[in-house]
N, C-alpha and C positions, 0 to 999 in steps of 0.2 A: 083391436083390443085397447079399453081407456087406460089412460093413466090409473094406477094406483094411489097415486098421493098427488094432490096441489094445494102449492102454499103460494097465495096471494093475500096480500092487504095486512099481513105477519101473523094469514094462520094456515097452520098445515092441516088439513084433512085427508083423513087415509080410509080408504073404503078395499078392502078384497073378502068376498066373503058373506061372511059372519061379522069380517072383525072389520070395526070401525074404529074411528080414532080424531078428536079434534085437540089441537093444542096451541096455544098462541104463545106469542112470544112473552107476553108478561106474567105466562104461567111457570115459566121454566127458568127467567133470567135469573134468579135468585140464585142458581147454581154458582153463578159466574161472580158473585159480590164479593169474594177475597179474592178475586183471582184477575178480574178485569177492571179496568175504570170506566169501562164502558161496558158492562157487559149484556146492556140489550143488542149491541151488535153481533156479539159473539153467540147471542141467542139465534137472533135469526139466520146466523150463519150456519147453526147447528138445526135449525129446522128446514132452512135450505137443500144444505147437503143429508139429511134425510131423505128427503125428496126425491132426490137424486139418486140416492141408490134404491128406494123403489120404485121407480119406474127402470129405473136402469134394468132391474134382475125382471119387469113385467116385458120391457122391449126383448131383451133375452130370450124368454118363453115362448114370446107370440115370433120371433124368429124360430124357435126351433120346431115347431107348429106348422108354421108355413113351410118348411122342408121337409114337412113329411111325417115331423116326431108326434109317438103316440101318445098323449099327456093327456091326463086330466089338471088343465089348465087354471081351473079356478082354483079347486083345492090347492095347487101345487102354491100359488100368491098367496092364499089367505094365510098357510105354513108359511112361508116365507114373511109375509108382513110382521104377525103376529108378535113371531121370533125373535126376526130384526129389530123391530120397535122397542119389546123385552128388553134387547143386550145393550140397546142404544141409552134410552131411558136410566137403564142401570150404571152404564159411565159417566153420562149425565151427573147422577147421584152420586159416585164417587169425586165426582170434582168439586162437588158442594163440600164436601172436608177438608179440601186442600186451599192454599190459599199462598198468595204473594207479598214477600215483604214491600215491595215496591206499593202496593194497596195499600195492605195492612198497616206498614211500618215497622221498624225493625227491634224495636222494642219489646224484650221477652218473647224472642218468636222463636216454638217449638220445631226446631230444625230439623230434629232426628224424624220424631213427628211426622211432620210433614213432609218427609224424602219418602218414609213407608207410604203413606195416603195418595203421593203422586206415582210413585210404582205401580198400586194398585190400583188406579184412576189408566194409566198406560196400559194396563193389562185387561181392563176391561172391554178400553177401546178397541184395543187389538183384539178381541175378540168378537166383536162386533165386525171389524172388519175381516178377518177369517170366516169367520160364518157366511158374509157376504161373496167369498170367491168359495168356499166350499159347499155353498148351495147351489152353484153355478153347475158345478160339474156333478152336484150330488141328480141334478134334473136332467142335465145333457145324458147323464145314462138311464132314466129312467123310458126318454123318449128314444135313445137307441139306445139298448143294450148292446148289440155288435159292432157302436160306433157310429159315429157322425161320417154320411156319407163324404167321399171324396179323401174324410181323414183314415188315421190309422185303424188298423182292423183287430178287432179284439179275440185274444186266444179265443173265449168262449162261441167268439161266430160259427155256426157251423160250417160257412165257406172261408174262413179265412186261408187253408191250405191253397186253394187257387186263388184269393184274392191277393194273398201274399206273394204265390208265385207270379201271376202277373205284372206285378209292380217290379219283380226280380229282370224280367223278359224287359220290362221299361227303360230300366236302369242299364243294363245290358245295352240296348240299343244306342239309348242319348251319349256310352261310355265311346260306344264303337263309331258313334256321328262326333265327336267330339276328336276323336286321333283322328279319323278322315280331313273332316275340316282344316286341324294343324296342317297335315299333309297336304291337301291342295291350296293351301296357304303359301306352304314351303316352295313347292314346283311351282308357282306364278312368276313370272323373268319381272326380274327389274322391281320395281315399287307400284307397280299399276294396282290400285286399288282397283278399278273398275272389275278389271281383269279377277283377282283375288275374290272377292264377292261371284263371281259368276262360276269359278271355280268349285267354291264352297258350295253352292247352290247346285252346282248338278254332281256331286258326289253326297250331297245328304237330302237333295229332295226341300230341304229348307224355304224358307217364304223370303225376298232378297232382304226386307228388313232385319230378319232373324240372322241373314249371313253375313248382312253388313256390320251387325252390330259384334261378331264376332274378328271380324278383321282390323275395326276402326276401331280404339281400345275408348273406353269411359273418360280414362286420365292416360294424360300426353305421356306417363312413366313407363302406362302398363305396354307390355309387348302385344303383339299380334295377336289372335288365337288362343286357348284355350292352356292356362297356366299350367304346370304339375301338379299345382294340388288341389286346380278343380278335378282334375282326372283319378288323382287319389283319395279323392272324395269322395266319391261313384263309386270307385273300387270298394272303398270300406262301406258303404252303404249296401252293396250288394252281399257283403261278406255279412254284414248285421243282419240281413234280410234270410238269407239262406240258414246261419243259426239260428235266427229264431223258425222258422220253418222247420227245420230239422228235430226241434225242443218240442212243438205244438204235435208232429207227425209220431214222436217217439210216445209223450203222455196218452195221446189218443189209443197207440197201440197197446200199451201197456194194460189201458182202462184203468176201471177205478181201484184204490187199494185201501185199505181199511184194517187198524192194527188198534188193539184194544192194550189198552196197560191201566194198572193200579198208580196211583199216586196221590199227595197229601189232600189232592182237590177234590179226589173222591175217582170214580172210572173215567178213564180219559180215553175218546175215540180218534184215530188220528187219520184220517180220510184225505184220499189223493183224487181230487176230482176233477175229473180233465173235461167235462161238460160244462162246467162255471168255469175251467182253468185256474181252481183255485184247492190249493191246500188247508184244511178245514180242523180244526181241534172243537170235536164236543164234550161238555160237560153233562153230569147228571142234573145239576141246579147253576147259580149263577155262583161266579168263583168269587171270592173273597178278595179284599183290596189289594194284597200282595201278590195276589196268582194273578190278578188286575196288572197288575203292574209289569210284571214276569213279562208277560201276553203282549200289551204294547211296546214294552222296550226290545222287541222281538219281532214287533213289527206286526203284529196281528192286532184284527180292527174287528169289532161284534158286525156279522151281518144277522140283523134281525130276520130278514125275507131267509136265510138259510139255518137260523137258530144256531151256530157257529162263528166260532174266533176266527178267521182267517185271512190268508194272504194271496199273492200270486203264486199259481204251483211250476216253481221250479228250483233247482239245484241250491240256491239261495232260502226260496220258502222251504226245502225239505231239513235243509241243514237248521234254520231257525224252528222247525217244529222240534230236533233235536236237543239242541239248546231247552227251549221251555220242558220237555220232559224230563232232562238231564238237573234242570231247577228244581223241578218239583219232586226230585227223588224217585221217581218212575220205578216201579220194581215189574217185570215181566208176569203179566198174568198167565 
């Protein structure tokens, strides 16, 4: 997969798609004229790191491509270009209102002013660069919904009960080769490393690099063998593993549940769906800015693919669909 964007000789061209894009550096420096004394450098620094983050989110794709994930890869850049360029372009533009006394001169200079225009010049950016890591993960699920092989496994998997449990049986094991290890650490006479290593190695089955590196500590401080609280790290990770398994096996059996009520937004459907693993608030039409508002400060997100506001379905998302009805006046239909 090519690059998305190169900038040589101070011009960036950006091709995914549809959407094209050429921009030089003397079309854009003018942003930078109260703000830089040089700001053709800060130009091409800015079409640089443009650059940079597209191809960055193209190498992304075409990695998650090559392991497997199911994408429609062009569309997914040209969205992504398009976007970015948008949000970019648009800080750009917010910093052409801002300006440095250090430039300018301090002579009648609109302070208050200009503190708003660089807030909002910072919040653009930020937003730009938001976009950039929340279209990372907005792709990584498109190409696995159940999760990124190797990583964690998503309620919605329909194998995650066994793949969860496996990883429990994993943990378990490394917990139980991990006090063995200490152990035949302990019973080795004297200080003989050699000894120690061979001991570890036939009571965990170990490769001798792997037992070595448990006996012979990183730093001259650490002790021998395996700390407390890597052992109680296992432990609580087992424990994390088993509730959530316990959460995923309970929704399942429950299935799905669905509770209709009256309130100010108009019919509110309130869906427990344990196949997306996700608790769902439908609306008749689209909610007004304050039931907007309600909804996000509660932690619920519009999935468009489900035509619903929703979250992760658990004891947490059930309490927060609470909350938003208990807002909106809710009265029992």
């Amino acid at each position: 997969m090519s690059d998305l964007a190169t900038f040589t000789g101070d011009v960036l061209t950006v091709s995914a798609g549809t959407f094209s894009l050429s921009l030089t550096v003397k079309q854009i420096e003018t942003a930078w004229d109260a703000l830089s004394q040089i700001p053709e450098r800060r130009a091409r620094h800015e079409l640089g790191a443009l650059a940079e983050r597209l191809n960055g989110f193209g190498a992304y794709v075409a990695a998650l491509v090559a392991s497997g994930g199911a994408l429609d890869a062009p569309a997914e850049l040209e969205r992504f270009a398009s976007w970015h360029v948008h949000l970019t372009r648009r800080a750009w533009n917010m910093d052409a209102r801002c300006m440095s006394w250090f430039v300018v001169g301090p002579s009648r200079f609109p302070v208050d002013r200009n503190a708003k225009r660089l807030r909002w010049a910072d919040a653009a950016y930020r937003a730009a660069r938001d976009h950039a890591a929340a279209a990372r993960k907005a792709v990584e699920r498109v190409a696995f919904p159940h999760g990124v092989p190797g990583g964690a496994s998503r309620a919605a998997n329909p194998d995650a009960p066994e793949l969860i449990r496996a990883k429990i049986e994993k943990h378990r094991a490394l917990h139980a080769a991990m006090k063995a290890a200490n152990a035949a650490i302990r019973s080795a006479k004297g200080d003989d490393v050699e000894a120690m290593v061979q001991a570890v190695v036939d009571v965990t089955g170990w490769r001798e690099a792997t037992a070595r590196a448990s006996v012979v500590p990183a730093q001259s401080w650490m002790g021998r063998g395996f700390p407390a609280y890597a052992l109680s790290g296992e432990l609580a990770e087992i424990k994390r593993l088993e509730d959530r398994l316990r959460a995923i096996e309970a929704n399942r059996e429950r299935g799905t549940v669905s509770m209709r009520h009256n309130t100010s937004a108009g019919a509110l459907e309130v869906v427990e769906n344990p196949d997306a693993a996700r608790i769902q608030l439908i609306f008749p039409g689209k909610p007004d800015d304050a039931t907007r508002a309600v909804l996000k400060r509660q932690g619920f997100r519009w999935a468009p693919s489900e035509g619903a506001w929703q979250r992760h379905l658990n004891n947490a998302g059930r309490h927060a669909a609470k909350c938003v009805v208990s807002a909106l006046q809710l009265t029992e239909a």
